[in-house]
C-alpha positions as a LaTeX table, in Angstrom:
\begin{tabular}{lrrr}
\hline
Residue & $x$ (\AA) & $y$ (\AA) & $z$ (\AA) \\
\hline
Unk1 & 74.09 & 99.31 & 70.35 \\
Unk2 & 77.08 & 100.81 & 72.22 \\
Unk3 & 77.12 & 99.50 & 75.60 \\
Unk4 & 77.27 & 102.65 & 77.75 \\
Unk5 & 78.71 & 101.44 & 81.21 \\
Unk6 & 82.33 & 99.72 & 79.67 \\
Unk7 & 82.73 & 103.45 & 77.89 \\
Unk8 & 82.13 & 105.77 & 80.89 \\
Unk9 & 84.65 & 103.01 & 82.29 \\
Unk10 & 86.80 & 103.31 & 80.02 \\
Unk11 & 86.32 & 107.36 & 80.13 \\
Unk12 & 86.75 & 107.77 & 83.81 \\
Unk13 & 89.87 & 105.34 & 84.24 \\
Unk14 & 91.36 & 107.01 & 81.51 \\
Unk15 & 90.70 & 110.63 & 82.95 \\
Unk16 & 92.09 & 109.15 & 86.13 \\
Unk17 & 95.60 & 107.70 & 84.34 \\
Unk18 & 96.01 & 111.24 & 82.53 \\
Unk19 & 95.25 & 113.04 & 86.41 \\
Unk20 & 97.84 & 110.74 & 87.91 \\
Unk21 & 100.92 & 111.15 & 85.19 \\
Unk22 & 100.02 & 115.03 & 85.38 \\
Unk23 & 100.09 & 115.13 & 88.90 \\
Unk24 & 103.76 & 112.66 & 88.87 \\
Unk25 & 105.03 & 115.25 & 86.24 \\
Unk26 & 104.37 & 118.18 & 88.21 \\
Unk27 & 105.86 & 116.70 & 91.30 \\
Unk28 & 109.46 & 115.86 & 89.24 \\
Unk29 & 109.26 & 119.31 & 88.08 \\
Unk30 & 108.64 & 120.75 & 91.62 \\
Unk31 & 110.88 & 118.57 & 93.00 \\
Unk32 & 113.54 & 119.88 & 90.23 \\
Unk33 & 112.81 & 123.34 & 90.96 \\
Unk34 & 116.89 & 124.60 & 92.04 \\
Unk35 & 116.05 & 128.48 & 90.97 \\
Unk36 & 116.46 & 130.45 & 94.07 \\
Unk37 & 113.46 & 133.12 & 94.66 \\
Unk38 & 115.27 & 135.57 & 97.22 \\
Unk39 & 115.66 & 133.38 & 99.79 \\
Unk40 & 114.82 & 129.97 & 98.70 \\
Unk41 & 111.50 & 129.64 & 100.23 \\
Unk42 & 109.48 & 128.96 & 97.75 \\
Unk43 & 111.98 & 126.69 & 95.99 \\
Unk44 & 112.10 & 124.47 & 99.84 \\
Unk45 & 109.06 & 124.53 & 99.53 \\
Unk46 & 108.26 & 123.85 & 96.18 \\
Unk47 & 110.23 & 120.09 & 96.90 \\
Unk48 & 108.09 & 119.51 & 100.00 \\
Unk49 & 104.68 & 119.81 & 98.25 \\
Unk50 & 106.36 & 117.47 & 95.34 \\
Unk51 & 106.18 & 115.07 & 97.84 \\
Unk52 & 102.46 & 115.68 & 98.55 \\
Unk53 & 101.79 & 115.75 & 94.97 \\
Unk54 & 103.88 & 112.49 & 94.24 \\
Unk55 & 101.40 & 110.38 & 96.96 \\
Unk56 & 98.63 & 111.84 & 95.58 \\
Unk57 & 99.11 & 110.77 & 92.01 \\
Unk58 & 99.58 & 107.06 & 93.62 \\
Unk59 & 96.61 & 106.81 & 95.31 \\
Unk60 & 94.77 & 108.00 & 92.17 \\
Unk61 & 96.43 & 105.07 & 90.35 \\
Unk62 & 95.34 & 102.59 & 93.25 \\
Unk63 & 91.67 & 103.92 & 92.86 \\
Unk64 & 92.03 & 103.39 & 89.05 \\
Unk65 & 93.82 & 99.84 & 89.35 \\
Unk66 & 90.82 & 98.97 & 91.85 \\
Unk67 & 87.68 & 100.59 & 89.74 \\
Unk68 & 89.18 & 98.24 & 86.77 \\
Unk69 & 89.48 & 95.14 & 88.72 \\
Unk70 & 85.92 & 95.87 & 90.03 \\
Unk71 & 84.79 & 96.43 & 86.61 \\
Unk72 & 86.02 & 93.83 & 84.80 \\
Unk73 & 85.21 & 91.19 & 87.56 \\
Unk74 & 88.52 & 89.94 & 88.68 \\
Unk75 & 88.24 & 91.19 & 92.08 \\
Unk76 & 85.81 & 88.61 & 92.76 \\
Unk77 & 88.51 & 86.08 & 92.09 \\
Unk78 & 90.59 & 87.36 & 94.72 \\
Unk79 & 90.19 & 86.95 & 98.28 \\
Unk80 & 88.55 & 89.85 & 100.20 \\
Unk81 & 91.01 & 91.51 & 102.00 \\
Unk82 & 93.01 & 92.25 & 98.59 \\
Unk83 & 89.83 & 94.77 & 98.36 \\
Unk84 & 90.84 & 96.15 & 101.38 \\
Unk85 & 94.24 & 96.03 & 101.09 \\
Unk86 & 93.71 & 98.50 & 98.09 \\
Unk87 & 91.02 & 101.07 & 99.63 \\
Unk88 & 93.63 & 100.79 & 102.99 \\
Unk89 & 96.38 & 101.99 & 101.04 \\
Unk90 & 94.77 & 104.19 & 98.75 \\
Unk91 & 93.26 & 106.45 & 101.51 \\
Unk92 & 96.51 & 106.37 & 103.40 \\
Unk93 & 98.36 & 107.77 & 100.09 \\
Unk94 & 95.62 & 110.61 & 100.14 \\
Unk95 & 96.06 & 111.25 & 103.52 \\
Unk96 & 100.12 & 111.46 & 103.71 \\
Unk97 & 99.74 & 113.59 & 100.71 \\
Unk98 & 97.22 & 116.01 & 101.53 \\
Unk99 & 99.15 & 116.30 & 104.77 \\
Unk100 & 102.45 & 117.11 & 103.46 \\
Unk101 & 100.89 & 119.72 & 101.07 \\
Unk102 & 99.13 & 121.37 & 104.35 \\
Unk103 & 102.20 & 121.05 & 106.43 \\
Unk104 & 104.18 & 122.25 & 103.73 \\
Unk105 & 102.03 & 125.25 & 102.55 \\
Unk106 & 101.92 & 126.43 & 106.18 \\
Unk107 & 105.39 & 126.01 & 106.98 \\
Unk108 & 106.29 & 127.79 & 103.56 \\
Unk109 & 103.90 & 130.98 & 104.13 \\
Unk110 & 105.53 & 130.54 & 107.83 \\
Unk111 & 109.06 & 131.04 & 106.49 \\
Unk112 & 107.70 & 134.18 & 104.32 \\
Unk113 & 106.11 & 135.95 & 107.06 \\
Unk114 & 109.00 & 135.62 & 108.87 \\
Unk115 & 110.52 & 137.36 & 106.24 \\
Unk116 & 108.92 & 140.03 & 105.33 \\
Unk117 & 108.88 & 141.09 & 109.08 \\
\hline
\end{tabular}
């Protein structure tokens, strides 16, 4: 008998690893971007949601660091605030990031209305 909950582990952790190294990818590239559109707007702002991207992608690998610890037990060998440590820093990595994509978006469609005006 296959044993069902270590292989939707497995699954999910593994989905999570491929989400985070896509979303670190992206980022570089974004962050790479030097082609000028017109003005360089979307390039600026291109780097700035990198950023977003980037802290993202780390809090997705906290999450998966902390499901596997969970999962595999260890996490009861370490004292309790190392738990919270984890979901403290992961949630402030989604936070930053989701922020700096917002802030960025809205300062980038900013510069382009200005523009077109």
């Amino acid at each position: 008998m296959i044993d069902t909950t270590h292989l939707v582990t497995i699954l999910l952790q593994g989905g999570e690893f491929i989400a985070a190294f896509a979303a670190i990818a992206a980022s570089i590239v974004m962050a790479n971007l030097t082609r000028k559109f017109g003005s360089g707007v979307l390039a600026s702002g291109f780097k700035t949601n990198s950023w977003g991207i980037f802290f993202i992608a780390i809090a997705i690998l906290i999450d998966s660091c902390s499901q596997y610890l969970i999962s595999s037990g260890y996490l009861n060998l370490l004292p309790s605030y190392v738990n919270m440590c984890l979901l403290i820093t992961k949630g402030a990595f989604f936070i930053l990031g989701t922020y700096i994509i917002v802030i960025g978006s809205k300062r980038t469609g900013d510069h382009i209305e200005k523009l077109m005006k």
